[in-house]
N, C-alpha and C positions, 0 to 999 in steps of 0.2 A: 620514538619508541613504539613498538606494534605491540598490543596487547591481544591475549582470547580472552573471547567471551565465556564463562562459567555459569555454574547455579545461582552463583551469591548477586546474576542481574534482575532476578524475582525476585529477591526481597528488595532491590532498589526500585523496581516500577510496580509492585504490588503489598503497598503500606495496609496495618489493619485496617478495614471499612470503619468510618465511624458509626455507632449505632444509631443514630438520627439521619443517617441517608435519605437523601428525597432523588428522584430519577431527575439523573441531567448532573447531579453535582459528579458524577463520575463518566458526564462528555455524551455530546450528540455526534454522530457521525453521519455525515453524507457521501454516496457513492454515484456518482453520476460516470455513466459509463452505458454500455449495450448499445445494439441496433439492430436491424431484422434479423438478423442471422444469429450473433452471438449474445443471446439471453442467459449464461451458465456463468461469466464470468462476474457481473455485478454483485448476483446471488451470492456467489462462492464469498468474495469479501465481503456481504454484509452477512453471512452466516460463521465467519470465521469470527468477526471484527466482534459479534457479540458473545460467542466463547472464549473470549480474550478482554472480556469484562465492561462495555460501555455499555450508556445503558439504556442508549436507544440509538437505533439506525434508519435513519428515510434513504431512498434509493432513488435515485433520477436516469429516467431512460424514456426512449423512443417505446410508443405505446406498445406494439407487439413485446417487447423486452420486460416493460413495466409489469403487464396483465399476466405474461406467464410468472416473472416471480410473486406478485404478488399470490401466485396461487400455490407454489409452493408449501408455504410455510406463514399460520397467523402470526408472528413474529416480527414477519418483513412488512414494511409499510411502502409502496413504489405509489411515486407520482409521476402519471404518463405524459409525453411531451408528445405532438403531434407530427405524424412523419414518420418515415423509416431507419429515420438518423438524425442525431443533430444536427439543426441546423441555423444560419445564422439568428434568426428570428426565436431562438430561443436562450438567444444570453441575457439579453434584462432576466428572464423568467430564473436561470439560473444564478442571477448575483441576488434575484430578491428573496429565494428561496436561502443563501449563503447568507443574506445579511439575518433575515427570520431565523433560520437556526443559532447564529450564533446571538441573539434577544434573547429566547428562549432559554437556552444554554447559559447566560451568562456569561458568553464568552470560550465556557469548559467545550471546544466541537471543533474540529478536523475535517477535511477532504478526504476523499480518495478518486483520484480521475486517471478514465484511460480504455479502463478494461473493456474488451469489445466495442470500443465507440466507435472503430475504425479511422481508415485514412483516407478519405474524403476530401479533396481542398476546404471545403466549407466548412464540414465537420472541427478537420485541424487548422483550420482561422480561428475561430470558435474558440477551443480549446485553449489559445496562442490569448487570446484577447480576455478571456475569463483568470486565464494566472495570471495574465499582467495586471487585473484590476482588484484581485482578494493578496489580502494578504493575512490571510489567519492562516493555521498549519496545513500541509498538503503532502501528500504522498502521491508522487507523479508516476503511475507506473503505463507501462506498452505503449499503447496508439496516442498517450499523452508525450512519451518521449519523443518520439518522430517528429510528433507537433512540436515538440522545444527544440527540436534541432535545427530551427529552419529561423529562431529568433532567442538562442537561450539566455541573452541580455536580463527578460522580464521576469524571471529567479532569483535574481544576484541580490542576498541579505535577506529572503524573506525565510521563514521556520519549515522549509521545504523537504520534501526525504522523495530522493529520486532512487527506483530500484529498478534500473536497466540488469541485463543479462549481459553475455560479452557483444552479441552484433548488437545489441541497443546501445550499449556502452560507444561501440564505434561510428553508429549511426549519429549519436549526439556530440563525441569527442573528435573524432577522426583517427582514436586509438585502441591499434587493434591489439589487445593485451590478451585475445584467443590464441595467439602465435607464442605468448609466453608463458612457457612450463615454470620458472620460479615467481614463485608467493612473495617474494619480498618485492621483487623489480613490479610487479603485478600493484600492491598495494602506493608504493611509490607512487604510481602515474596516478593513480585512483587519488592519492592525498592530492599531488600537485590538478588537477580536475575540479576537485571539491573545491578548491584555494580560487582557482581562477574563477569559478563558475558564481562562487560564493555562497554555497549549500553543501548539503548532507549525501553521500553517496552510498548505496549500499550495492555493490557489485554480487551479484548473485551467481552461486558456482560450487562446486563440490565443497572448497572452501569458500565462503563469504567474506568479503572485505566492505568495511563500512568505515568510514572518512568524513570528516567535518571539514579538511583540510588542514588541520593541526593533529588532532589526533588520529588513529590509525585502530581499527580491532578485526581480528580475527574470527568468522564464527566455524565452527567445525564439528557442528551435530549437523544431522542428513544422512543421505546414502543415496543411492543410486533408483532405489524406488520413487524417490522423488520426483525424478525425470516426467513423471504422467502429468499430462493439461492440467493445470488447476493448483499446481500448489504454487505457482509465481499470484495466483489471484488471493491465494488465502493468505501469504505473506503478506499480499498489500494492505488486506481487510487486517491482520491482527496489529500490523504499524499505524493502521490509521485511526485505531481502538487508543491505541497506547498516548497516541500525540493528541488524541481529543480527552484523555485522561489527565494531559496537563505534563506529558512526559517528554523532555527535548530530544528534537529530531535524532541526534548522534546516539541517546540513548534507547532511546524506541527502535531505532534500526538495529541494535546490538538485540535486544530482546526480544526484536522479530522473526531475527535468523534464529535466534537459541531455541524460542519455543515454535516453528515452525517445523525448522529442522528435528527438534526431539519429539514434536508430534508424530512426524513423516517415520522417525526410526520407532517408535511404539507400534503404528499399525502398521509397519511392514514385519514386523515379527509376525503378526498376524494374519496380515491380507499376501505380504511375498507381490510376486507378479501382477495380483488379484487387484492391490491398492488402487483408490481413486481418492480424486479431492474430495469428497464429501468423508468420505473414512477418516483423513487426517483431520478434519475438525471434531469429530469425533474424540478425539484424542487429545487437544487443548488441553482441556480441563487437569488431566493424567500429567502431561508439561509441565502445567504449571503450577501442581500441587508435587510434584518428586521431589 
């Protein structure tokens, strides 16, 4: 049975704070991701991932990537890796930084990997060799899929939320579900995918489909301004808020598409044409209190 997504997925991933909050008991999030070239994308999800409520973000990238976010916003906290890209020589540095956050955290703390890291053989060894060896929650999205489609074995059962587009989808599956106009045939393959692969699928698209492999859900806020760079990166950042929040992959992908998508419909009323990613995060907040 396919279900949509509704409002009533806020109050299941946004319980009252308790008034003795200390930072960390609502999840640390790390975003590793960037390279010389693409420093906007890391940003964009660790600047989403905290208007979507965790409650702290470190950001891991190759140094030029690091030093310009880090100068964005005091908010962001980047730690520079040396290089123009990941490279092999920095995966210890990346599992001990993974094992430290989740110390820290207690556990409460999530991934997000991908964004701008590029496709690199080295880079996407890297990346192939770091999922095969965490296994706390992950939101695999862009140049992280590629990398899994060349070994997607080392996924299978861990609390994973992959959010390919349709040629990512085909890149990783070999199916190309771009050629197909019905929703339902569409969701099908996405469930039987999720089943085999043995994780959380959220297919990104006018309508969203998101699959654990038994279940099935529909998201169907957005619009067509969405289209612009940056909101596949701010989607990542708010699912990987929600899964370091303690919230299971199938369900954090439902209320990633819901409040992303109603972000993106808020500021196109406003921005139209105009809209960029940084606007839609802007609009979180408005999401997730309607």
């Amino acid at each position: 049975m396919i279900t949509e997504v509704t409002k009533d997925i806020i109050k299941k991933v946004y319980p009252e704070r308790p008034q003795e909050s200390r930072k960390y008991d609502l999840g640390l999030l790390l975003v590793i991701g960037g390279s010389e070239f693409y420093s906007g994308s890391p940003a964009l999800s660790a600047l989403a991932a905290f208007r979507a409520g965790v409650d702290m973000v470190r950001v891991i990238a190759p140094k030029r990537a690091a030093d310009i976010i880090a100068s964005f916003t005091p908010d962001l906290a980047a730690y520079p890796l040396d290089g123009e890209f990941i490279q092999g020589s920095h995966l210890a540095t990346l599992i001990t930084q993974t094992e430290s956050a989740k110390t820290v955290a207690s556990g409460r703390m999530a991934v997000v990997i991908g964004g701008g890291i590029g496709r690199t053989k080295e880079t996407q060894q890297v990346v192939l060799s770091y999922l095969s060896e965490v296994s706390v929650p992950v939101v695999v999205d862009a140049d992280a899929i590629h990398a899994l489609s060349k070994n997607e074995g080392v996924i299978s059962n861990k609390p994973f939320l992959l959010t390919p587009h349709t040629y990512e989808f085909f890149i990783l599956t070999g199916k190309e579900v771009y050629k197909i106009s019905s929703y339902e045939e569409k969701a099908k393959i996405v469930q039987e995918e999720a089943k085999r692969l043995g994780t959380t699928i959220l297919l990104k698209g006018r309508t969203d489909i998101i699959s654990d492999g038994e279940n099935v859900a529909f998201n169907k806020t957005g619009g067509p301004f969405l289209a612009v760079g940056g909101t596949g990166d701010t989607l990542a950042g708010i699912a990987g808020a929600l899964l370091a929040r303690g919230v299971s992959p199938f369900k954090a992908g439902q209320a990633a598409a819901y409040l992303n998508g109603l972000a993106g419909e808020i500021a196109g009323k406003e921005f139209g044409d105009s809209l960029m990613a940084t606007d839609l995060i802007n609009y979180i907040v408005k999401a997730i209190n309607s």
